[in-house]
TITIRO-338115 format. One line per field, with one value per residue (C-alpha): residue in three letters; x, y, z. Coordinates in steps of 0.5 Angstrom, whole numbers, always signed. Example, Ala and Ser with C-alpha at 12.3 -4.5 7.8 and 13.67 -1.06 7.14 Angstrom:
# TITIRO-338115
aa = (ALA  SER)
c1 = (+25  +27)
c2 = (-9  -2)
c3 = (+16  +14)
This chain:
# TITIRO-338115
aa = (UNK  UNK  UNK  UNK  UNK  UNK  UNK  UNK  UNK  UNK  UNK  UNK  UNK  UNK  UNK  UNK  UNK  UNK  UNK  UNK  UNK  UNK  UNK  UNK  UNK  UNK  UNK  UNK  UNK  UNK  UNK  UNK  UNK  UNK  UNK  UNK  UNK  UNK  UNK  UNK  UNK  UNK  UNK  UNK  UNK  UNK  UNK  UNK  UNK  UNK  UNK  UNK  UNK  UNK  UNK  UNK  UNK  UNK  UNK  UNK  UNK  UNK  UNK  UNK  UNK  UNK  UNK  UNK  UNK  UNK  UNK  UNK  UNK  UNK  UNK  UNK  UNK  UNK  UNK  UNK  UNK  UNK  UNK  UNK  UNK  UNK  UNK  UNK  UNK  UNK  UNK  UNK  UNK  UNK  UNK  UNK  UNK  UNK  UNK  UNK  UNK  UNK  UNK  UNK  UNK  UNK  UNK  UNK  UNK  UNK  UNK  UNK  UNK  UNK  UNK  UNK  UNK  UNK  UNK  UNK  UNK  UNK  UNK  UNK  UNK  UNK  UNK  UNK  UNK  UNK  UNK  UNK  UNK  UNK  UNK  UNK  UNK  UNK  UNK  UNK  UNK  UNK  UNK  UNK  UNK  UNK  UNK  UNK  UNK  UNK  UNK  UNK  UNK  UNK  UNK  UNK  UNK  UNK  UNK  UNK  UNK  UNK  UNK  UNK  UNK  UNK  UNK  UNK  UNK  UNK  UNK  UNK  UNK  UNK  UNK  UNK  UNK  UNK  UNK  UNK  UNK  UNK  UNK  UNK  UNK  UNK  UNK  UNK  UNK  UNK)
c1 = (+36  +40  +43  +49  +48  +45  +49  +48  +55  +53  +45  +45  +43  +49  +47  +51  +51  +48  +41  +40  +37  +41  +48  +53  +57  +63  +68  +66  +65  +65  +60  +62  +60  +63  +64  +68  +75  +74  +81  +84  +88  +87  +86  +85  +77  +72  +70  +63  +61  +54  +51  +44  +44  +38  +36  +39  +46  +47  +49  +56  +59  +56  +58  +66  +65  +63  +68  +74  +72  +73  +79  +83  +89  +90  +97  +94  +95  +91  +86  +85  +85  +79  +75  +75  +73  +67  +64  +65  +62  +56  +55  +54  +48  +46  +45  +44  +41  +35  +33  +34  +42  +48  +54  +60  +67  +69  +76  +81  +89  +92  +85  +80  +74  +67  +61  +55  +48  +42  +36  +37  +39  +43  +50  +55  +59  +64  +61  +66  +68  +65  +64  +57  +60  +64  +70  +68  +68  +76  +78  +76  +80  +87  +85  +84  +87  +80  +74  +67  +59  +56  +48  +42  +34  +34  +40  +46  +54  +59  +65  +72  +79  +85  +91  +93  +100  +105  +110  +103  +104  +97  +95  +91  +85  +85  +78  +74  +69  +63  +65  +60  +62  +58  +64  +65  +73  +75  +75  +78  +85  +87)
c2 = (+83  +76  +74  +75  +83  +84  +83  +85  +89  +92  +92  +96  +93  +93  +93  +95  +102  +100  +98  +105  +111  +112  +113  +114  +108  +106  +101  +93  +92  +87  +88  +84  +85  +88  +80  +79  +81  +86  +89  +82  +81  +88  +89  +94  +92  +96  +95  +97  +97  +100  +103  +106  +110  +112  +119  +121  +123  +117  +114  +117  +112  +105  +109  +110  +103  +100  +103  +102  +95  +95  +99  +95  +93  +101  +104  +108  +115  +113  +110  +115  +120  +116  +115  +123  +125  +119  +123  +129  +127  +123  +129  +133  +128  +128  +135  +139  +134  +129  +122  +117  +116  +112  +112  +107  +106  +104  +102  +99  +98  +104  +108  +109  +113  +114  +117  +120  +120  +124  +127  +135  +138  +144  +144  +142  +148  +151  +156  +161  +156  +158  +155  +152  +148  +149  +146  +140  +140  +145  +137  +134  +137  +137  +129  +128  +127  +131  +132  +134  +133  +131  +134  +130  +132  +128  +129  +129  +124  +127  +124  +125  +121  +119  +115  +109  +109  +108  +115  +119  +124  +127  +133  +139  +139  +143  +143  +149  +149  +149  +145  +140  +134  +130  +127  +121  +120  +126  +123  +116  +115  +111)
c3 = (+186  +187  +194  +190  +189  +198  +203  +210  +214  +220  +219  +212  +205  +201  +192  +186  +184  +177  +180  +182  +178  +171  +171  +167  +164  +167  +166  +168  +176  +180  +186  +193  +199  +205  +208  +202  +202  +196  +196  +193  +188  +185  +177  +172  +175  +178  +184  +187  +195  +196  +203  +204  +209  +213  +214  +222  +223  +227  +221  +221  +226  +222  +216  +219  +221  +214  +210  +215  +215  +208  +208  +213  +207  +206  +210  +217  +212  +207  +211  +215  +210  +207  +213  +214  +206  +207  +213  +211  +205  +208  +213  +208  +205  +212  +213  +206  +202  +201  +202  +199  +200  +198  +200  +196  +195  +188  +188  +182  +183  +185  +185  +192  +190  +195  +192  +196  +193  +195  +192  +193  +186  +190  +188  +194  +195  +201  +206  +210  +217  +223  +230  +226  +220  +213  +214  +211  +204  +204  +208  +203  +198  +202  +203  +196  +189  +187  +188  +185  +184  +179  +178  +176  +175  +181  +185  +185  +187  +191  +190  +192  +190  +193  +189  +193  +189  +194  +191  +191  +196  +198  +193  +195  +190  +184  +184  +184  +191  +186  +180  +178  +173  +169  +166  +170  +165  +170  +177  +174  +174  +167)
């Protein structure tokens, strides 16, 4: 990997998601790290910021910094909205699924994504709220324009989006609690 492709933000490596197991093919990405204002001059280009995340729930808090170091040109709304899908999707990791872990936000004008990666092949699916748990996944869907997973031999991507538009009002997903994509077109805003 070139110095060009690491970077360092609050101790975490930082790679492109490309170099990373198989994936489906996306539109060009340009990789920054998160010492770049990557958020400048936005275009119809994807852009990709990655974080590896140890396996510890104390991940949550440098997790919420990284992305709201990122996410600091977004209104308080959006941003808000984006820290919360981001920990309740890393949490999740964190607590249902398997090392190794990613996290990225991919971002295009108009357009916001996170991704969270791990190794267990166990679809994410809402459980009944209680005092334990299973708000997380229901939050994500209230703060998102949609969400889903996709499903590897290996693993799989949680992902959620929202629509930075400035007339879109937030939009409960559609999504079924269980719906696992393997079609990365259906999470892209065209």
């Amino acid at each position: 990997m070139s110095d060009a492709d690491e970077g360092s933000s609050l101790g975490g490596r930082v790679t492109a998601s490309h170099q990373q197991a198989p994936r489906p093919s996306r539109r060009t990405r340009a990789v920054f790290t998160p010492t770049e204002h990557w958020t400048t001059q936005l275009d119809d280009q994807l852009r990709v910021v990655a974080l590896e995340l140890a396996d510890d729930l104390s991940e949550l808090s440098r997790v919420r910094a990284w992305a709201n170091q990122l996410l600091q040109d977004l209104t308080g709304e959006q941003r808000m909205d984006m820290l919360v899908v981001v920990d309740k999707l890393t949490s999740n990791a964190l607590r249902h699924g398997e090392p190794p872990r990613q996290a990225r936000l991919l971002r295009k004008r108009g357009w916001l994504s996170v991704e969270v990666d791990d190794t267990c092949v166990d679809p994410a699916c809402p459980r009944p709220p209680s005092v334990s748990g299973g708000h997380g996944l229901k939050m994500v869907a209230a703060m998102s324009v949609s969400w889903g997973q996709e499903q590897r031999s290996t693993g799989k991507t949680v992902w959620a989006a929202i629509d930075l538009s400035p007339d879109q009002a937030r939009n409960h997903s559609a999504a079924s609690p269980c719906a696992v994509t393997n079609d990365p077109a259906r999470r892209a805003v065209s």
